[in-house]
Backbone bond lengths (Angstrom), bond angles and torsions (degrees), N, CA, C in turn:
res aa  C-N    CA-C-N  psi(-1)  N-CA   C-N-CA  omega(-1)  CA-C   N-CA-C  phi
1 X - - - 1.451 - - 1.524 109.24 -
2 X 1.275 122.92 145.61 1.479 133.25 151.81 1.341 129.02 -35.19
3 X 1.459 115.82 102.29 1.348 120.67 -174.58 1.495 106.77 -61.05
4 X 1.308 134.96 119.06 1.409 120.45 169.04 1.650 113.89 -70.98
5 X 1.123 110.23 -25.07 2.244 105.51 -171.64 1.597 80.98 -75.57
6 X 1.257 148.45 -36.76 1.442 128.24 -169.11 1.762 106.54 -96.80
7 X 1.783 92.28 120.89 1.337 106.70 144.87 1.383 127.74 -29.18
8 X 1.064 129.23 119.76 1.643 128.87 144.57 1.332 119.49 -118.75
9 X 1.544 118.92 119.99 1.059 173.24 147.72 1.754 111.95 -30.88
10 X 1.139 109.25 121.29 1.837 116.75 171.55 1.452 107.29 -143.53
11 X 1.077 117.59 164.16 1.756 129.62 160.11 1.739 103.23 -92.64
12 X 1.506 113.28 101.31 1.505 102.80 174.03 1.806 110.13 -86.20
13 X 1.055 96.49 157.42 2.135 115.57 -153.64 1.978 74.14 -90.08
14 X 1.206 137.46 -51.71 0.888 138.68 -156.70 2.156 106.39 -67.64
15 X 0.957 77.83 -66.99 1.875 86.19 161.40 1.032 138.99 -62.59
16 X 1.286 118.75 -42.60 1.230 138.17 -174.19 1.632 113.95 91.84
17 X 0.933 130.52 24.67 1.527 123.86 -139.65 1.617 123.31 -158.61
18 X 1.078 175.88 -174.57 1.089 162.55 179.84 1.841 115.12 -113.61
19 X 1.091 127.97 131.97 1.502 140.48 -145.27 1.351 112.50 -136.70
20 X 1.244 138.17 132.96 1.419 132.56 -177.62 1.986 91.45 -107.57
21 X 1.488 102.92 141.44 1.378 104.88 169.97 1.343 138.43 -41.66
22 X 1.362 110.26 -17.92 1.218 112.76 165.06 1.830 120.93 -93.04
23 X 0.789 94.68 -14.25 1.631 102.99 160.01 1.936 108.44 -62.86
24 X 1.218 93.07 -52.58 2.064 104.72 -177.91 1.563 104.04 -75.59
25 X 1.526 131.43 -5.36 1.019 121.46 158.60 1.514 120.69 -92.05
26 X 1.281 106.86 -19.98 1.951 94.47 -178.53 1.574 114.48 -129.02
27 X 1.792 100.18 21.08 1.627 114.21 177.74 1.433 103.87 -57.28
28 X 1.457 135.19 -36.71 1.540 136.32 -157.19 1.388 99.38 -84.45
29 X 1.342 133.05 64.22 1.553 104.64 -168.65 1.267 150.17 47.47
30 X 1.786 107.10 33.33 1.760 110.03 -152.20 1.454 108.68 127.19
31 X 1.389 102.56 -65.53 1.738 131.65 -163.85 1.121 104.00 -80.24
32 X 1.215 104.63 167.36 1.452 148.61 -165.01 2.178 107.04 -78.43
33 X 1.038 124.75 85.55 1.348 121.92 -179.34 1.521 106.69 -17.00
34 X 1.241 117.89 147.79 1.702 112.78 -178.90 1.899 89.73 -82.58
35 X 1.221 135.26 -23.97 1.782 104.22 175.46 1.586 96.56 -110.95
36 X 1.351 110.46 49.27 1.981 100.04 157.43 1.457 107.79 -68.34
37 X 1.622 131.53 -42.96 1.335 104.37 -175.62 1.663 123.10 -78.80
38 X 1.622 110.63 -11.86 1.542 120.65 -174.90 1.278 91.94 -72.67
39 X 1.523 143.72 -73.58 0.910 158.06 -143.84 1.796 107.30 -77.18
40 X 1.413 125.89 -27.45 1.488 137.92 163.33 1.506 114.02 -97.06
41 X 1.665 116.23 16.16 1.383 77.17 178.08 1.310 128.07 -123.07
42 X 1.152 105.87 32.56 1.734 152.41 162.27 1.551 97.60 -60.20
43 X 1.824 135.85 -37.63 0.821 114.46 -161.80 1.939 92.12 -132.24
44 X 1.485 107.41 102.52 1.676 120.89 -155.76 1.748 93.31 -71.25
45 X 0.670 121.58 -20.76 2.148 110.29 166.48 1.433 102.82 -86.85
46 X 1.676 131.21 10.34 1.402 113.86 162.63 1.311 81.22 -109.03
47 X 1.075 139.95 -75.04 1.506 128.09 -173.03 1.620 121.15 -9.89
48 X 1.274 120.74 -46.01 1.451 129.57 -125.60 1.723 78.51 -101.44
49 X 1.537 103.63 -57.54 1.560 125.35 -167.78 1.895 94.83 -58.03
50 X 1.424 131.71 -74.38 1.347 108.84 156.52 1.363 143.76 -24.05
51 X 1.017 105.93 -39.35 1.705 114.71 172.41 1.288 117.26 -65.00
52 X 1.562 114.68 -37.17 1.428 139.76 -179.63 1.803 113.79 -56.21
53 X 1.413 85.48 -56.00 1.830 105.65 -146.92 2.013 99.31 -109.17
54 X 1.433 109.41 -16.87 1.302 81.53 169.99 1.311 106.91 -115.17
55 X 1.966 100.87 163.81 1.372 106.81 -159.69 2.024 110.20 -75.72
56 X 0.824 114.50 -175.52 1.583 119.25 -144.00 1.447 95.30 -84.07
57 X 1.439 130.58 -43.11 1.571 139.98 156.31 1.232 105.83 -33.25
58 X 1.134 138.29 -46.19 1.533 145.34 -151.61 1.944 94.43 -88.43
59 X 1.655 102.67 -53.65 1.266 89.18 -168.73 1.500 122.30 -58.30
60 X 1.767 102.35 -49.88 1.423 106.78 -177.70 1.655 123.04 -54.35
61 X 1.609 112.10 -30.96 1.535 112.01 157.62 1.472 114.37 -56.11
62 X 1.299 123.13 -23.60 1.313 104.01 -171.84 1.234 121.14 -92.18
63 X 1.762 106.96 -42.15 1.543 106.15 173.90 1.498 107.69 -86.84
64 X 1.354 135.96 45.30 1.498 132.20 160.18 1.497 89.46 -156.27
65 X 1.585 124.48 73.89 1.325 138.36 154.67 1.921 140.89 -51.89
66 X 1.845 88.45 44.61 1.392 80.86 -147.81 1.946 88.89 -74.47
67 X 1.216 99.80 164.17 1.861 120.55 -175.34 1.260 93.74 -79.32
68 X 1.834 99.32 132.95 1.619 103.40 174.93 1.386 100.08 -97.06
69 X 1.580 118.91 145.73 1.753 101.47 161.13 1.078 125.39 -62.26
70 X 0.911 98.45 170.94 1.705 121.85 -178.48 1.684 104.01 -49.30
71 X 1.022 119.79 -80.77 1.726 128.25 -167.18 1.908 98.08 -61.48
72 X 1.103 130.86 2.29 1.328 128.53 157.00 1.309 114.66 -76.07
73 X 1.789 115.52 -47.40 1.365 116.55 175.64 1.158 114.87 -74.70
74 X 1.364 125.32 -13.77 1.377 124.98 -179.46 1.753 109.17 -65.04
75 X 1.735 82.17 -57.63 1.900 90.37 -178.57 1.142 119.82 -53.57
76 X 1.616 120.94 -46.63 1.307 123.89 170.53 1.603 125.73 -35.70
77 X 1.511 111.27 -58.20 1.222 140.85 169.04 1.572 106.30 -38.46
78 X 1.257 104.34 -62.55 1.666 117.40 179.23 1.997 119.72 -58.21
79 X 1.071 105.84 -33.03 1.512 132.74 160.68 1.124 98.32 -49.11
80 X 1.273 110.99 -80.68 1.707 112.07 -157.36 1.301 116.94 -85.79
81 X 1.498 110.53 -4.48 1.707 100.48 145.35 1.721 126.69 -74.15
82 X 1.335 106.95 -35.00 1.301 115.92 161.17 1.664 118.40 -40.50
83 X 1.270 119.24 -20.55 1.644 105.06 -161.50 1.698 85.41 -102.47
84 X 1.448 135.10 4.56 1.204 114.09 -151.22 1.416 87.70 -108.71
């Protein structure tokens, strides 16, 4: 199983740069990066522990990553400044 007191460490393709898993869990605003499972699943006790612990919405966004356009994230964005 996944030690939680130990860091684990990746090179994210998106950054360029090295990332601890909890960074790839709350990079989306909250959420779960859309490639946390592409990018973890090289290491099968992060896989397993994701599969476990996030809720079922989360998974199917993740393993069917389709790209939102642009003016979707915009609106979205614009929304959720609205509630503040």
């Amino acid at each position: 199983m996944v030690d939680p007191s130990r860091k684990l460490i990746l090179r994210c393709p998106r950054l360029g740069g090295e990332v601890d898993l909890t960074y790839c869990l709350g990079e989306s605003a909250g959420r779960p990066c859309i490639r946390t499972l592409q990018c973890w699943d090289a290491v099968p006790p992060v896989r397993k522990l994701l599969m476990e612990r996030l809720p079922e919405e989360e998974i199917r966004r993740l393993l069917d990553p389709t790209p939102r356009d642009r003016m979707s994230i915009i609106l979205d964005a614009a929304d959720r400044g609205k509630g503040r």
